[in-house]
N, C-alpha and C positions, 0 to 999 in steps of 0.2 A: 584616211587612217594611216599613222605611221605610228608606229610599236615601238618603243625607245629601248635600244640594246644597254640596258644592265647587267649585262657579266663583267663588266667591271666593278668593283667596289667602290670606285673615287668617282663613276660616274651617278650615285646614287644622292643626289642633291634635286632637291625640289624646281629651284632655279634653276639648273641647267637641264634637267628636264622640260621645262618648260621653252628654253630657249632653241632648243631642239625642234618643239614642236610650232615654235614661233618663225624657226626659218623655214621648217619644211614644208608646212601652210599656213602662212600669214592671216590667210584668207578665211579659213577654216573656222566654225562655230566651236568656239569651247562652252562656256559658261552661258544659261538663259533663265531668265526670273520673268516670269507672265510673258510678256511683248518685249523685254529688252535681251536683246543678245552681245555678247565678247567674243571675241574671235583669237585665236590663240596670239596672233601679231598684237593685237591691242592690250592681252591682257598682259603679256611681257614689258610693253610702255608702261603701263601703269602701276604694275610690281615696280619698276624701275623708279617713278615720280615720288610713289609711295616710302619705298626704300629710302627714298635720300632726305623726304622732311622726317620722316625716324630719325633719320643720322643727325639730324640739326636738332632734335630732340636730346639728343644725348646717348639713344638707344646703341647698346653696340652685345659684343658673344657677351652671350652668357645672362645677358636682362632676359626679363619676362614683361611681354606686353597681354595685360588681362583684355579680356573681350568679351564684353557680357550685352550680346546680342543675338537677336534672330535670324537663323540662316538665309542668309542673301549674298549676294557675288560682295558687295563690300566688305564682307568678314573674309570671304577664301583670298581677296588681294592683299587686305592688309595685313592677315597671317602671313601670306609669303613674303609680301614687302617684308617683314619682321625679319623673316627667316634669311633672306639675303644680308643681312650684317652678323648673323650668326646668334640671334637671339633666338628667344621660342615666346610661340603667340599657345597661351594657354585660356580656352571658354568657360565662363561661368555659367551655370546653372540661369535661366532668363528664370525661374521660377522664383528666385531668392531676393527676398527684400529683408529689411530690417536688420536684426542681427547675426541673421543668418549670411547676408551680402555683407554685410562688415566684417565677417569674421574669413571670408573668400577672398574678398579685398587684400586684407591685412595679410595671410597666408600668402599669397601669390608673391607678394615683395613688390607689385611692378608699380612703376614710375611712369609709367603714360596705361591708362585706359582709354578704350574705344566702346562706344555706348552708343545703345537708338537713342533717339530722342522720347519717346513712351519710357522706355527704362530708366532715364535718368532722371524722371521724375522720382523716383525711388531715392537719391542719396541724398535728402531732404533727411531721410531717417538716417541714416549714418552718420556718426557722429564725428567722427575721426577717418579723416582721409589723407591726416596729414604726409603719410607717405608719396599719393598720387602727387608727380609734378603738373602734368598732362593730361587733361582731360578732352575728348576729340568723339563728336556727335552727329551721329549719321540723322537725316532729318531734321526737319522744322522744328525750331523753338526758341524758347527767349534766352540764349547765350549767359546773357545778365547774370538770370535768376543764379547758376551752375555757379558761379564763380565766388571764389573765397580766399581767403587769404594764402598766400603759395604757391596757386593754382593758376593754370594757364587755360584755356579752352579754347577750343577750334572747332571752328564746322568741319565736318568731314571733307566735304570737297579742298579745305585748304592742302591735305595730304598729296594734291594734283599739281600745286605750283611749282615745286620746285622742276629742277633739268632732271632728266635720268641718270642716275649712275652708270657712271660706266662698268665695264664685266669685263671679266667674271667676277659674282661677289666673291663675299671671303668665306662662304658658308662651306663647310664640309660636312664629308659623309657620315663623321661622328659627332655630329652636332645635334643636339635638342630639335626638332624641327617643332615639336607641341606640344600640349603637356595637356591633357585631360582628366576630370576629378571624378575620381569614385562617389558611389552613389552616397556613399559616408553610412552603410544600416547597420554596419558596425563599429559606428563612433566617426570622430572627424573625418571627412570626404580627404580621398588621400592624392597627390599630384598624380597620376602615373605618367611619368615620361618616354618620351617616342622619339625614335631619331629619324632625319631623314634615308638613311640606308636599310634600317627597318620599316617603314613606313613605303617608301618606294620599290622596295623587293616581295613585300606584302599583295602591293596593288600588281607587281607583277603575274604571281602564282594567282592570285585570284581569278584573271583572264586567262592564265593560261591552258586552262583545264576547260574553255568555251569556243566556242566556231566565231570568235569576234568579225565584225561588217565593218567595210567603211562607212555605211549609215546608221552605225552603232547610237544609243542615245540613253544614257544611264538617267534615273529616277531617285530621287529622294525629297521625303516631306518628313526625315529624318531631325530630333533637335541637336544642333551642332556643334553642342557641349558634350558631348559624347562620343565615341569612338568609331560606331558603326555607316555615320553618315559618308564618313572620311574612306574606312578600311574597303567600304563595300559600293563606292559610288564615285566620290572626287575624283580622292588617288587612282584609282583602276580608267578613268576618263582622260587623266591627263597620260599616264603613260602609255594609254590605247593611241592617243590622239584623236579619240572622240567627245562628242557633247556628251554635256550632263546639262538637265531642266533641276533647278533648285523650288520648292516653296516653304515654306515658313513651318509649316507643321502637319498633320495626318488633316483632312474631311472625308469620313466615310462616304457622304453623299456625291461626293465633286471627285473621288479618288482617281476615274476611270475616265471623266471627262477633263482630268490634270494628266493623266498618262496619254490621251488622244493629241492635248492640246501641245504637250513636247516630243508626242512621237515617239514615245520611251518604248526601247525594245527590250532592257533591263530592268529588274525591280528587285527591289528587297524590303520585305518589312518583318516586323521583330515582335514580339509576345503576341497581346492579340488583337494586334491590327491587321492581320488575314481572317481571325475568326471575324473582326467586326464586317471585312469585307462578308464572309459567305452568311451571318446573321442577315444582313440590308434586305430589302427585298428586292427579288428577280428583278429585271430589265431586261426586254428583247433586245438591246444593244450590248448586252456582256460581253460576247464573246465577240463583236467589235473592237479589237484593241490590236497594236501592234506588240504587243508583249511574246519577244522569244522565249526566255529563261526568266524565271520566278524562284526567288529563295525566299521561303518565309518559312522561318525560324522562329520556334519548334511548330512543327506539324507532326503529327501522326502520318505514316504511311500508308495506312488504312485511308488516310482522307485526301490523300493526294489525288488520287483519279475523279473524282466528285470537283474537288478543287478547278484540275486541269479543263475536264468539260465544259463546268459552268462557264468559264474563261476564258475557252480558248488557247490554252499556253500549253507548249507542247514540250516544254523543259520544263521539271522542277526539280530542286536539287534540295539540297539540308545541307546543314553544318552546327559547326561546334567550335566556340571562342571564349576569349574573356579579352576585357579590356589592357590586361597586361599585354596579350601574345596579339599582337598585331594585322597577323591573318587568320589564318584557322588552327583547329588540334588535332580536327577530325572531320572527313568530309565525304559525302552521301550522294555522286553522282544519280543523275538520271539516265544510268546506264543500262538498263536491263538486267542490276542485280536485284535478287529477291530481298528485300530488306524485308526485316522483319518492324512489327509496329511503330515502334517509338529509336529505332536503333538510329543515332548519331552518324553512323560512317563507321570507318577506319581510319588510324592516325595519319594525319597525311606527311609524305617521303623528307621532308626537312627539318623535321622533327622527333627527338626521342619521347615516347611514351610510356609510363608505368602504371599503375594500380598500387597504389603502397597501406598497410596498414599505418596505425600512432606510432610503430618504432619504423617507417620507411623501408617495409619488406614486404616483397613483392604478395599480394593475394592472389589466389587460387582461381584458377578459370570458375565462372560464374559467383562468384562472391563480390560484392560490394568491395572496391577501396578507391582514395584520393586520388586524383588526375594529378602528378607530378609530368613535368618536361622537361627537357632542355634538346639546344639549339644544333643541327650540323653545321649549320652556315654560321657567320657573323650578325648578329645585330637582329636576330627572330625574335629575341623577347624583349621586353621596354630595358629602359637605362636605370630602373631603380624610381623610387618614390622619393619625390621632393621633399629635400630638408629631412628626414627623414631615413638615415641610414639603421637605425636598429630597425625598424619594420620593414627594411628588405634585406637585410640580413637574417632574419626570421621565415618571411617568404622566401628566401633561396636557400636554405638549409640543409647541409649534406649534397650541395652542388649541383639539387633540382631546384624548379619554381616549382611551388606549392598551390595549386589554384585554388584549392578550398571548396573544388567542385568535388563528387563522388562519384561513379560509375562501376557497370560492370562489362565484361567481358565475355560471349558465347563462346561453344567450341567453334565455330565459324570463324572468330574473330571479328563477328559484328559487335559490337561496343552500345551498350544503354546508358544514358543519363538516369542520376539513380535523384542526387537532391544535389544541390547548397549542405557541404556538411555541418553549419551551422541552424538550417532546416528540418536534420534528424532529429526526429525526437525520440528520446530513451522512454519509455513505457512498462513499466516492471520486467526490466531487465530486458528486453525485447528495444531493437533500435528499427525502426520505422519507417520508411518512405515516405515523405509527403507525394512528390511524386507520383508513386505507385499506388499510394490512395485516390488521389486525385481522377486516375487513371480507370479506374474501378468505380467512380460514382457519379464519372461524366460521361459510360455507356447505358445510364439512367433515360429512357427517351423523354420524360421532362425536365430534365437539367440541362440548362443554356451555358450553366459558368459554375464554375465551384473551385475552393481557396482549401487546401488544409494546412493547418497551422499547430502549433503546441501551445498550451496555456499550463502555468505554473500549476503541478502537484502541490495540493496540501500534506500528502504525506512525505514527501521526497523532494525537498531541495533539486536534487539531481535529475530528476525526472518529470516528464510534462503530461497532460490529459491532450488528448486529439480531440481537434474541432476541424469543424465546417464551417465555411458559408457556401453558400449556397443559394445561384439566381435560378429561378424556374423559368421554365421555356413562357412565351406569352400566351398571356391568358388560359395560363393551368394554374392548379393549385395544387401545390405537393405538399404532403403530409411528412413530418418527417420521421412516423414511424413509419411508413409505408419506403421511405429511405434506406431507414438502418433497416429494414428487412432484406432489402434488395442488396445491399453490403454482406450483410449476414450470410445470405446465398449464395452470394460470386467472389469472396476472398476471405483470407483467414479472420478467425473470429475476433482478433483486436484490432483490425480497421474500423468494427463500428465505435461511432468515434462517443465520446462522451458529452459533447454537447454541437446542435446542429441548431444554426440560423440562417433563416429564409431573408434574402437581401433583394436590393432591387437592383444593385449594382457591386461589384469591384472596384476597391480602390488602386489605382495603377500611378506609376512611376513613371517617369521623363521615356520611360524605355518602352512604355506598355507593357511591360511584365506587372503583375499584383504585386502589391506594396505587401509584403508579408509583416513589415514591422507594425502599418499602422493598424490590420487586423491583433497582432497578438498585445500593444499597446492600449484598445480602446479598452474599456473595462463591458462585461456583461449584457447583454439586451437584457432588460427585463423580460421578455417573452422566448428567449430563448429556449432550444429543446435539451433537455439533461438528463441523459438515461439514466442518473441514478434515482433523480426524485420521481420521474414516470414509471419506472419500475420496470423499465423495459430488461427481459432477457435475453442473454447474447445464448447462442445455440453455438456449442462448440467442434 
């Protein structure tokens, strides 16, 4: 293990971090996917091989190389190769086909794509690629088919022929090092940009708050068009100078026997792919794992100790982020303080934090207001949204970042996640928690899962009706007056919600968080429950 000294600013490049950790063990496992391992010397050669047929590409500062692939060590090389001529390797969404990848494409501006070979059967529907000069495909297939007028294609392994470049690149610390795309629930997916000095000082505070091992070995089955694979696993690997095991995606059933088989002492997983873990059924080999520390975000603290036994894991920790701010906002050691249920943390030291109402003044201890920050250091929050200067001119308004998260504040200074302030819903005058409903009808003991959401008022434009879904535990049957009762009894009387449906499942997002758009989008179940036509009475 060797730890890469960042108190300098200039030394805060992805590349020479890595080069760091290439002379000080050559030898040393970086990067593993099933049975194949990189070694930090090797992966340095080939960021280098990488680097230079980019350069013969045309790639130089300031391009974008799209990447619309499934996490594997060929994407974290040829990202960095990218990033060594001072460009940025920005991932597409692996979910997107059709117009929705045409419209990613076209956004992104870039002049070389890198694709699996399963995916590129997809720009058969694309119509227009005529931007892409480069087209370069990891895996088996028929080359041929890909090719079109303008276009060039390569197998991936051709990125291997060339010599290495020589170093140092030309990459600096204020440079684009990636650029990842919001999830778009509120309109077009937005670039957010990451620099190498933010990105590398991220992964540093990350470790630096853990008992790091020289037999350290980070975990993700993280999709790596997103932020959290990188913030909470890569980056924090390579500047440990530990391994990380990569696989493609989440398996509930194989989850445990994919952390045995990398030996993962780290983990992190995100919405609820820790519920789906403690859902699975028992196994006397649970708590068989080498798992030190476990962040799975969000958990209740109530269910942390339940968690810890079943598992074995004698760290669990919380926290609190968005894809703009690079590390964290707020963070919830496993220190022997009392947290209270749902509480996020404290802001954590390299960060300013406020509570603001609509005019950006400050709210009152225990009242709901917006998560604004800003930075002590250089380079804590992104570079700004691609193409795109009035929408971060907007989010940085009156000299905070604006997250669009809610929260509140104890007298403790313990801190709750309250909603998504576009989640609140206004309710005759009365502004809501999803959240906090949520919270209240999933200590239901047959409720497995449950979503609240807003559906358009008929009488009030401005205002929404509160729904449920709602999965029942297996093989119960829940009624859902026997629901709204149990609401009725344990929170104020406008949590019962106005219409409640029994689901067999949640629909989730690349993140495992519940897709809230495409609940408040479907139209009606027919068998839906509607307190008004039931007749049901709210008791006030």
């Amino acid at each position: 293990m060797h730890i890469v000294d960042l108190s300098r600013l200039t030394d805060r490049v992805v590349g020479r971090v890595l080069s760091a950790q290439a002379e000080h063990a050559p030898d040393a496992t970086w990067l593993m996917s099933d049975d194949r391992v990189v070694t930090f010397g090797e992966a340095r050669q080939l960021v280098s091989r990488i680097a230079a047929s980019l350069s013969g590409f045309g790639v130089g500062r300031g391009d974008v190389i799209a990447m619309h692939m499934d996490p594997s060590i060929e994407l974290v090389l040829t990202g960095i190769g990218a990033s060594e001529l001072g460009a940025m390797f920005a991932p597409m969404s692996t979910d997107y086909h059709g117009e929705f990848l045409s419209r990613n494409i076209a956004a992104s501006t870039a002049r070389v794509l890198i694709t699996d070979a399963h995916l590129a059967e997809r720009y058969a529907e694309v119509d227009d690629m005529s931007q892409v000069q480069h087209l370069v495909v990891t895996g088996t297939t028929d080359l041929d088919a890909l090719r079109r007028p303008g276009l060039t294609v390569h197998a991936w392994d051709e990125l291997l022929s060339s010599e290495p470049i020589g170093l140092p690149s030309v990459a600096k610390y204020d440079d684009v090092l990636m650029m990842w795309w919001s999830s778009g629930t509120t309109g077009a997916p937005k670039g957010i940009m990451q620099t190498h000095a933010g990105l590398m000082r991220s992964a540093h505070y990350w470790i630096a708050d853990r008992d790091i091992r020289d037999d350290e070995v980070w975990y993700s089955c993280l999709p790596m068009y997103l932020g959290g694979a990188y913030t909470t696993a890569l980056w924090p690997s390579l500047v440990s100078g530990t391994a990380i095991g990569i696989d493609p995606r989440l398996s509930v059933s194989k989850f445990w026997d994919r952390v045995r088989h990398y030996q993962a002492t780290q983990i992190f997983t995100l919405g609820a792919m820790h519920m789906f873990l403690m859902q699975a059924d028992e196994c006397p080999d649970d708590r068989d794992n080498p798992v030190r520390c476990a962040v799975p975000v969000p958990m209740p603290w109530s269910d942390v100790p339940r968690f810890k036994e079943r598992f074995g894991i004698p760290d669990v920790q919380q926290a609190y982020g968005q894809s703009e701010v690079p590390c964290r906002i707020f963070a919830a050691p496993d220190d022997g303080t009392a947290w209270r249920a749902n509480a996020i943390g404290r802001p954590v030291p390299w960060l300013e934090v406020r509570l603001v109402d609509d005019n950006d003044e400050d709210v009152p201890v225990g009242e709901v207001g917006e998560i604004v920050v800003r930075p002590k250091e250089p380079f804590m929050l992104f570079a700004g949204y691609f193409n795109a200067p009035d929408v971060t001119a907007q989010t940085w308004r009156n000299l905070w970042h604006h997250t669009g998260d809610l929260a509140r504040c104890d007298e403790e200074g313990q801190y709750f996640f309250a909603d998504r302030k576009k989640d609140y819903i206004r309710y005759k005058g009365r502004n809501i928690s999803m959240v906090e409903v949520e919270a209240v009808v999933a200590k239901h003991p047959d409720v497995a899962d449950v979503a609240a959401f807003g559906r358009q008022s008929a009488e009030l434009e401005s205002e929404a009706e509160l729904a449920l879904a709602v999965v029942p535990r297996a093989g119960v049957s829940l009624a859902p007056d026997d629901l709204a009762c149990f609401i009725n009894d344990n929170a104020p009387y406008y949590f019962v919600p106005r219409y409640i449906e029994i689901v067999s499942e949640l629909p989730r997002n690349a993140q495992y968080k519940t897709d809230k758009v495409a609940l408040r989008s479907r139209p009606l179940a027919p068998d839906v429950w509607d307190r008004d036509l039931v007749g049901f009475e709210v008791k006030r």
